[in-house]
C-alpha positions as CSV (number, residue, x, y, z in Angstrom):
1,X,-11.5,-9.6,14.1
2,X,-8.0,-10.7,14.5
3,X,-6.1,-7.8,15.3
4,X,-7.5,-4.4,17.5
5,X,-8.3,-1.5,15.0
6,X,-10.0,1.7,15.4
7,X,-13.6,1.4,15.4
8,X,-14.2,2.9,11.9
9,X,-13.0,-0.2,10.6
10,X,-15.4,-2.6,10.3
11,X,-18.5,-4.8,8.6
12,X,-20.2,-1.5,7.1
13,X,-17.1,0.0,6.1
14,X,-15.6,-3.1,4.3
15,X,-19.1,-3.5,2.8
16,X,-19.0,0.0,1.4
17,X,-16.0,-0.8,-0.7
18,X,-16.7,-3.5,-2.0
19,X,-20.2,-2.4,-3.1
20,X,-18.8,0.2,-4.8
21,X,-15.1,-1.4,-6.5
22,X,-17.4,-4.2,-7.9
23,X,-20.4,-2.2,-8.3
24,X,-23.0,-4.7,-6.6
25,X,-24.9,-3.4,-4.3
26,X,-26.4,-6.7,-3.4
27,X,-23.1,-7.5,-1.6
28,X,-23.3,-8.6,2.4
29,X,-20.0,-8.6,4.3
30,X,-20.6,-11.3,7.1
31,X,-16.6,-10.7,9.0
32,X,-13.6,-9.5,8.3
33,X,-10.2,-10.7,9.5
34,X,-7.1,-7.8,9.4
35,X,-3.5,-8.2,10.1
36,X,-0.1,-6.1,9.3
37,X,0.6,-6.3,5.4
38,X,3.9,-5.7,6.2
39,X,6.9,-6.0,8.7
40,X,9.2,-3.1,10.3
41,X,11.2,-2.2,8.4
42,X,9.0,-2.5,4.7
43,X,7.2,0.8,4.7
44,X,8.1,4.0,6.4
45,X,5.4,6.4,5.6
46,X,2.1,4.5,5.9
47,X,0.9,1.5,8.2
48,X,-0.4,-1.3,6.0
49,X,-3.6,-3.7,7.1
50,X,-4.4,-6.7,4.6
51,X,-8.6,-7.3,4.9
52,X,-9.9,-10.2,4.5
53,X,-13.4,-9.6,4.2
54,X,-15.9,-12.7,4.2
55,X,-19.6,-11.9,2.2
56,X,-22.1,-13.0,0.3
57,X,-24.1,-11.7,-3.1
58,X,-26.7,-12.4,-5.7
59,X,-25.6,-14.5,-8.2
60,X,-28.5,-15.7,-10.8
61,X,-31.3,-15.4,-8.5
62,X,-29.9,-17.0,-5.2
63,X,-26.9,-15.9,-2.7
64,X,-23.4,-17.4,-3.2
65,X,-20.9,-16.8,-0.6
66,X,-16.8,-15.5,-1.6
67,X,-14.2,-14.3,0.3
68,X,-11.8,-11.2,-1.0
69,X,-8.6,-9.8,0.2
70,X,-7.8,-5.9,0.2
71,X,-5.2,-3.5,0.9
72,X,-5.7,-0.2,3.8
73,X,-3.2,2.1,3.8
74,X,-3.3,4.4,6.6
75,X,-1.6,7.3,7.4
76,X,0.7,6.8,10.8
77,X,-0.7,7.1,14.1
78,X,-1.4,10.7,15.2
79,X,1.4,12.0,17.0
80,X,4.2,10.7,15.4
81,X,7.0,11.8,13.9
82,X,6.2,9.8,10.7
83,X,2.7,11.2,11.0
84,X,4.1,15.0,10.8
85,X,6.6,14.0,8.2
86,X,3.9,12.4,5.6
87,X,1.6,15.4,6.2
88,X,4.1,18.4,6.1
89,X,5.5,16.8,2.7
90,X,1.8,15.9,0.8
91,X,3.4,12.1,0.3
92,X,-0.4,11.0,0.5
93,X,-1.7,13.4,-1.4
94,X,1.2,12.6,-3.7
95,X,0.2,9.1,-4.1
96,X,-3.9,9.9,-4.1
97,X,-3.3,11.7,-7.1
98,X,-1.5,9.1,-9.3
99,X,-3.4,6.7,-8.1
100,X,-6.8,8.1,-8.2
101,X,-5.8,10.0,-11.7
102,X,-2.6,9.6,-13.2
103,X,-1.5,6.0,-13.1
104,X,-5.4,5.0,-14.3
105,X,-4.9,7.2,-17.9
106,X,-0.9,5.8,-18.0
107,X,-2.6,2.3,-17.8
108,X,-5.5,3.0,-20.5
109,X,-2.9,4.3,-22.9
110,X,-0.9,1.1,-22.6
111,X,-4.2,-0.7,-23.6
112,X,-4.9,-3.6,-20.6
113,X,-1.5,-4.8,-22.4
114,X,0.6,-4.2,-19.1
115,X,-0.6,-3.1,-15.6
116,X,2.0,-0.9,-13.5
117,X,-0.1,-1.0,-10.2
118,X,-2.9,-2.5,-8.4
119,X,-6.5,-0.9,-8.3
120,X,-7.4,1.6,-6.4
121,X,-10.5,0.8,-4.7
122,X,-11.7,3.8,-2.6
123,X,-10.1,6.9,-1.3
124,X,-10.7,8.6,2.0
125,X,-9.1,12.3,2.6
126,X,-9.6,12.4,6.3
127,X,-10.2,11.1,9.4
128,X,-8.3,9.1,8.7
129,X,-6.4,9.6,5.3
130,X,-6.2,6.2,3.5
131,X,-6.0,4.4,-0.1
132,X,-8.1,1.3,-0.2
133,X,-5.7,-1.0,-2.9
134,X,-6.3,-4.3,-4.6
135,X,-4.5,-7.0,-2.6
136,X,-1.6,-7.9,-5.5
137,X,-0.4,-10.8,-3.5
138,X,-3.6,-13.0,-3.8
139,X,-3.2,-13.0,-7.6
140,X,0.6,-14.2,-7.3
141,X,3.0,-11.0,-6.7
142,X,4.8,-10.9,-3.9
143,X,8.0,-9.0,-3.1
144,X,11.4,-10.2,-3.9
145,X,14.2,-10.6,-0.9
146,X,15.9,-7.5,-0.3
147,X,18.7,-8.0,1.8
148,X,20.3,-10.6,-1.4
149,X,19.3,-8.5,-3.5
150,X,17.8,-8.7,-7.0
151,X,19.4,-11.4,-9.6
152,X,19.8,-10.3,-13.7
153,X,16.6,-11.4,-14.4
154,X,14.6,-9.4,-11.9
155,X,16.3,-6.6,-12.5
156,X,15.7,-6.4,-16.1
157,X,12.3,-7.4,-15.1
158,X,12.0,-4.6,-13.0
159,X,13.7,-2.2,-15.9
160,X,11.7,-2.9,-18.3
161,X,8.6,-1.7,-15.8
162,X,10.2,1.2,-15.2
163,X,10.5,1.9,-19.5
164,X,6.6,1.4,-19.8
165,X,6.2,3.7,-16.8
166,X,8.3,6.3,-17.9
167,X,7.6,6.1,-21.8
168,X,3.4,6.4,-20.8
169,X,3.8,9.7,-18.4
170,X,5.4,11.0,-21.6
171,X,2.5,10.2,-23.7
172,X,0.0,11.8,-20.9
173,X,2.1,14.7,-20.8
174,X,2.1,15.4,-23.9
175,X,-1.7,14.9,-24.3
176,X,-2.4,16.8,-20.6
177,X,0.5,19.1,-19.9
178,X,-1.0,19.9,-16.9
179,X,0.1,16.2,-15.2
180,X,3.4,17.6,-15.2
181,X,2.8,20.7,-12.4
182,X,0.3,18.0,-10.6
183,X,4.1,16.1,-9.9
184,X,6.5,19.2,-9.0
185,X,7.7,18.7,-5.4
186,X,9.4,15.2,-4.8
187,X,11.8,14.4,-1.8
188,X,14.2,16.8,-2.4
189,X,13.1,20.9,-2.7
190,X,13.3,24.1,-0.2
191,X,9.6,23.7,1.1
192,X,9.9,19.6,2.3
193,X,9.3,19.1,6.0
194,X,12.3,19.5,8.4
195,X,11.8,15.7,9.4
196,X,12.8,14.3,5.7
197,X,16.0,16.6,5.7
198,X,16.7,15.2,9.4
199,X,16.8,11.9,8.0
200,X,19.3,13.1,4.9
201,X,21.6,14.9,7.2
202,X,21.4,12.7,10.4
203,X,22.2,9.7,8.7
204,X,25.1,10.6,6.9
205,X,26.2,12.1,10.7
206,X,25.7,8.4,11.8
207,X,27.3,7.0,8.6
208,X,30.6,9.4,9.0
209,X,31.0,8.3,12.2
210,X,30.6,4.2,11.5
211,X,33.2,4.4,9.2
212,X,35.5,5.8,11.0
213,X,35.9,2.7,13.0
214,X,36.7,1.0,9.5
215,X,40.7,1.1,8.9
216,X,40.5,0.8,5.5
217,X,38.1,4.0,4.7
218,X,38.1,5.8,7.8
219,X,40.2,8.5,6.6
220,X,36.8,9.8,4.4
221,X,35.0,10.1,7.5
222,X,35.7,13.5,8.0
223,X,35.3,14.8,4.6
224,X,31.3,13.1,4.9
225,X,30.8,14.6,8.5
226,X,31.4,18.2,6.3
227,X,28.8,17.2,4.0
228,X,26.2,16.1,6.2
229,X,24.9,19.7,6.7
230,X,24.9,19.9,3.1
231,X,23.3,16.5,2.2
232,X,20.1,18.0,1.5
233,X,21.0,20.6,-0.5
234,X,22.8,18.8,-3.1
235,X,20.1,16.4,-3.2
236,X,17.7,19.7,-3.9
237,X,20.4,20.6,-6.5
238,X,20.8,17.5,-8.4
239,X,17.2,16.8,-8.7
240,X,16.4,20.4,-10.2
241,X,13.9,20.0,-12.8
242,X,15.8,21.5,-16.4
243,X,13.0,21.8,-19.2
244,X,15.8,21.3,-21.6
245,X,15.9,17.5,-20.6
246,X,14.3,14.7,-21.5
247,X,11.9,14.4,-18.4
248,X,8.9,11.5,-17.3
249,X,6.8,11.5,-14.5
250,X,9.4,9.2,-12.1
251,X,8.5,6.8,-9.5
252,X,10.9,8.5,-7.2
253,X,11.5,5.6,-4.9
254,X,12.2,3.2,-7.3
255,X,14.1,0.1,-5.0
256,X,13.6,-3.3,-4.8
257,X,10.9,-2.7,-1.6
258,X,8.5,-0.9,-3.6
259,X,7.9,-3.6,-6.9
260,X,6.0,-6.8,-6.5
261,X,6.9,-9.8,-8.6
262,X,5.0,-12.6,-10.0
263,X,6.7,-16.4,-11.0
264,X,6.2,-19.4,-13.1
265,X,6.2,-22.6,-11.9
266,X,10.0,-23.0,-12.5
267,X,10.1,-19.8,-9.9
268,X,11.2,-17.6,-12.7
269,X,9.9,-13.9,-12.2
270,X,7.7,-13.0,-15.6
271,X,5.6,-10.3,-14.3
272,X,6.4,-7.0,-12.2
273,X,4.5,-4.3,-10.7
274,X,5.0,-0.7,-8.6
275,X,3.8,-0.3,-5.0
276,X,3.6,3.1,-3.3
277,X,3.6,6.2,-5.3
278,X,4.2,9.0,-2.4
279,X,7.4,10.3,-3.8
280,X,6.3,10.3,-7.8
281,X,8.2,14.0,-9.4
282,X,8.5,15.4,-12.5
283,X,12.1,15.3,-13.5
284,X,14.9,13.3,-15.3
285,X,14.5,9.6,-15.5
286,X,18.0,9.2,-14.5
287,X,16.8,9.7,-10.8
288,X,15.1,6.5,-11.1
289,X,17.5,4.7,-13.0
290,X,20.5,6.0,-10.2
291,X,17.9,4.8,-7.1
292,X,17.4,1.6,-8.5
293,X,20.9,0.8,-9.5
294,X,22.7,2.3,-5.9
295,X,19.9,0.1,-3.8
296,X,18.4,-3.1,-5.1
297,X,20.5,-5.2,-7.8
298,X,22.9,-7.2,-6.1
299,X,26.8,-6.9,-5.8
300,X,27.5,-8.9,-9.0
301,X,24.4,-7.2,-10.9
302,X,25.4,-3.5,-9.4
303,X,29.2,-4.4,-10.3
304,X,29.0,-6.2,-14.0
305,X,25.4,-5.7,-15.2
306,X,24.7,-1.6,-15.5
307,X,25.7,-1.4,-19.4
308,X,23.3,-4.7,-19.8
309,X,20.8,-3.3,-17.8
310,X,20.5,0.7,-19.3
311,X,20.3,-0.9,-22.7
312,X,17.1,-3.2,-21.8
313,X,15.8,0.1,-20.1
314,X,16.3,2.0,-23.1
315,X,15.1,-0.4,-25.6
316,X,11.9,-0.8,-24.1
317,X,11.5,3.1,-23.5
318,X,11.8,4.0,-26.9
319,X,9.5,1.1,-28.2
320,X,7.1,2.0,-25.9
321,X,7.1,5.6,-27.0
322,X,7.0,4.6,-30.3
323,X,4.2,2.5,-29.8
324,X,2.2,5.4,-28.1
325,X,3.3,8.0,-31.3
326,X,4.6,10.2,-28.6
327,X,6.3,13.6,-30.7
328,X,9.1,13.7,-28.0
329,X,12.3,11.8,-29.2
330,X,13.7,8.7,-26.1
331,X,17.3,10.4,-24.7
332,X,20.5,8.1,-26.4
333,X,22.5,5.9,-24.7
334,X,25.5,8.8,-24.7
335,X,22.9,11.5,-23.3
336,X,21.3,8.7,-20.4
337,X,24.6,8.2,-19.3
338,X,25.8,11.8,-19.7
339,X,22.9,12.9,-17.3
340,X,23.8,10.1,-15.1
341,X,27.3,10.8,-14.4
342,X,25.9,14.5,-14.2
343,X,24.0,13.1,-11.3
344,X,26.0,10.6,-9.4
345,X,26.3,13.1,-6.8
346,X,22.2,12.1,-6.2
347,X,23.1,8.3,-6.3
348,X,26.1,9.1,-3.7
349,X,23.3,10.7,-1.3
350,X,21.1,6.9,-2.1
351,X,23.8,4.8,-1.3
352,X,24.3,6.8,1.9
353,X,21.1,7.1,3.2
354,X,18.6,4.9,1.4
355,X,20.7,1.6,1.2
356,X,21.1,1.0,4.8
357,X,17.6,0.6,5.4
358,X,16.7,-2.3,2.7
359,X,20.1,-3.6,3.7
360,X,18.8,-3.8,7.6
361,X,17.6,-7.2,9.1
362,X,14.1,-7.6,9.9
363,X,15.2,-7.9,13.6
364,X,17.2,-5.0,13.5
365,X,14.8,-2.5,12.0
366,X,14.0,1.0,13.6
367,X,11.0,3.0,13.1
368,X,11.7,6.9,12.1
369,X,11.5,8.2,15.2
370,X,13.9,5.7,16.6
371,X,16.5,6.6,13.6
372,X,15.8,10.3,13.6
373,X,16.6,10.7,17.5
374,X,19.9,7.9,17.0
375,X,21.2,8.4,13.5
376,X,22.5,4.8,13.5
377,X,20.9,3.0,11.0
378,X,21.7,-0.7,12.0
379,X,22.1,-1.3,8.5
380,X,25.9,0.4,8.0
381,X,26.8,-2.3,10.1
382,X,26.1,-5.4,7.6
383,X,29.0,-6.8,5.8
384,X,27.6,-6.1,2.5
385,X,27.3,-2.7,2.9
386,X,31.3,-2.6,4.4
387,X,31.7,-4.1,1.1
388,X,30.5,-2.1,-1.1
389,X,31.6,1.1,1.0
390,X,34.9,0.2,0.9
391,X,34.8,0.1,-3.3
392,X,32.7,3.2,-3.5
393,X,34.2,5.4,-1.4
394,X,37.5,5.6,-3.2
395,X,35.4,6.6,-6.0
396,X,33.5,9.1,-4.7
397,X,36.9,10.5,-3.4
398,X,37.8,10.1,-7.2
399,X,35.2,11.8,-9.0
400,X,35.3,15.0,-6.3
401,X,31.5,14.3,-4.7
402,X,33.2,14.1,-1.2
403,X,34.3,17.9,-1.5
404,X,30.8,19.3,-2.4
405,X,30.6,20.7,0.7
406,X,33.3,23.4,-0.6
407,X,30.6,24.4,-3.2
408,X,28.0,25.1,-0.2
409,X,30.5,27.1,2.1
């Protein structure tokens, strides 16, 4: 084996899965190879191993030899501060259920015409906690580059994903109304682990005091060193679930680091699917719409594309819906963008917190525990977040989100 892994993993544990995700029993695993499937600064909540297992099987009466690739994904090392903050908030359990349950009747309903996710291949609750997922990169996906930032045509790519998604948790909803309690907890609400508000208030401690080193904006550094200790709650506030909506089952950490795109020859992007599930919520799909749009397009998409971009969103959402016969009616354009000015005090809290970390280098990256003790997120420091921090601050000024803490004193 190529890398040093607990001694659960190996030959008869491999073989087990893949006995049982291609239902062959006749199936020999001879070695497996396993290195990180991704780099710090990727995924937070989870440690990622790609498998390459080796074996041999009965194929018309004599043994043929393949090689498969396969996705672990492990909850973090015991002791950790990530460790504590995955199981105090149920993100695994989140993501067992929609991937185990949910996302399997979303993809049935959308009849094999679109896939949203890889397989799941096997489940384990404990010792340790893991998903076993189909390895998405050996049939072509692979991740687009965060720190540029996603170009028109991945974003309505990715948009247009995001409709499907949305418009089939309607669907199941409607036909299980039970699916919608299964998904009531998300990142923001009063029982979340004190490690995820830590990481809400800290950073927007570290980000008040970065900018005020910056001449041109420094003067709002005060007003969002008052709102730190009030961060969270306006998230909780904000993302309050209100029946009266239109609500979906939402991704919940809907940014550029958690899709997967596939390309033509031409290195066009025709095909787009959703990676990690832990923070999926019942709610308004302008949370998604507000995550994606405040983290992953880039500066020209974010600044001239929105309008283009919520009307491919919505198209798609309401053909989809029609398509399914679902009895609930698709939100308008005035009502998606009536909610989402409602909530821009939710994409404020993104672009403060979430941002910085697809924005941060590779080589700058910190684990949680590193950021959690620091509050300096190396990512303030880039010049494309200076740039769009200088533009969006004046606005946030503007539209009164940088005096919420008033409401909370």
């Amino acid at each position: 084996m190529a890398l040093e892994t607990s001694t659960w993993l190996n030959l008869c544990f491999v073989e087990n899965i893949l006995r049982k995700s291609e239902d062959d029993n006749s199936i020999q695993v001879t070695d497996i190879f396993s290195k990180p499937a991704t780099t710090k600064g990727d995924n937070y909540t989870s440690d990622m191993i790609r498998i390459t297992a080796e074996y041999s099987r009965d194929q018309d009466s004599h043994r043929i030899k393949e090689k498969k690739s396969i996705i672990l994904k492990i909850l973090p090392e015991l002791g950790s501060v990530r460790q504590k903050l995955v199981i105090e908030s149920g993100l695994f359990h989140t993501e067992m259920s929609m991937m185990s349950n949910t996302l399997n009747k979303m993809i049935k309903l959308l009849e094999l015409k679109y896939r949203l996710s890889g397989k799941t291949l096997y489940v384990q609750n404990e010792d340790p906690m893991l998903l076993v997922i189909e390895d998405l990169a050996a049939i072509g996906f692979r991740m687009a580059d965060r720190l540029s930032g996603l170009d028109l045509d991945h974003s309505i790519l990715a948009l247009h994903g995001l409709a499907r998604f949305h418009a089939t948790s309607v669907a199941l909803c409607e036909k299980e109304p039970k699916q919608k309690e299964m998904y009531s907890k998300g990142q923001f609400n009063k029982q979340q682990s004190s490690e995820m508000k830590d990481i809400f208030i800290k950073c927007t401690k570290g980000l008040a005091e970065e900018i005020a080193h910056w001449p041109e904006v420094k003067q709002y550094s005060e007003k969002i060193a008052k709102l730190s200790d009030h961060i969270y709650q306006i998230g909780i506030d904000s993302t309050k679930l209100c029946d009266e909506e239109f609500n979906v089952i939402t991704h919940g950490d809907f940014h550029v680091s958690n899709m997967l795109f596939r390309y033509d020859n031409d290195g066009k992007p025709i095909d787009h699917m959703f990676v990690d599930f832990q923070m999926c919520v019942y709610a308004t799909p302008t949370l998604d719409l507000l995550f994606f749009l405040n983290t992953s397009p880039s500066l020209d998409v974010m600044e001239n594309n929105t309008n283009t971009l919520l009307n491919e969103y919505l198209g798609t959402l309401s053909a989809t819906m029609k398509q399914l016969n679902c009895k609930t009616q698709p939100p308008t354009m005035e009502e998606l963008k009536a909610t989402m000015k409602r909530k821009a005090d939710y994409g404020m809290i993104i672009f403060f917190v979430v941002l910085p970390f697809l924005l941060c280098s590779k080589a700058e990256a910190k684990d949680l525990d590193e950021l959690l003790s620091t509050g300096i997120n190396p990512g303030f420091k880039t010049e494309i977040y200076k740039k769009l921090m200088m533009k969006r601050l004046p606005l946030y000024d503007e539209w009164g989100l940088l005096d919420l803490y008033y409401a909370h004193t």
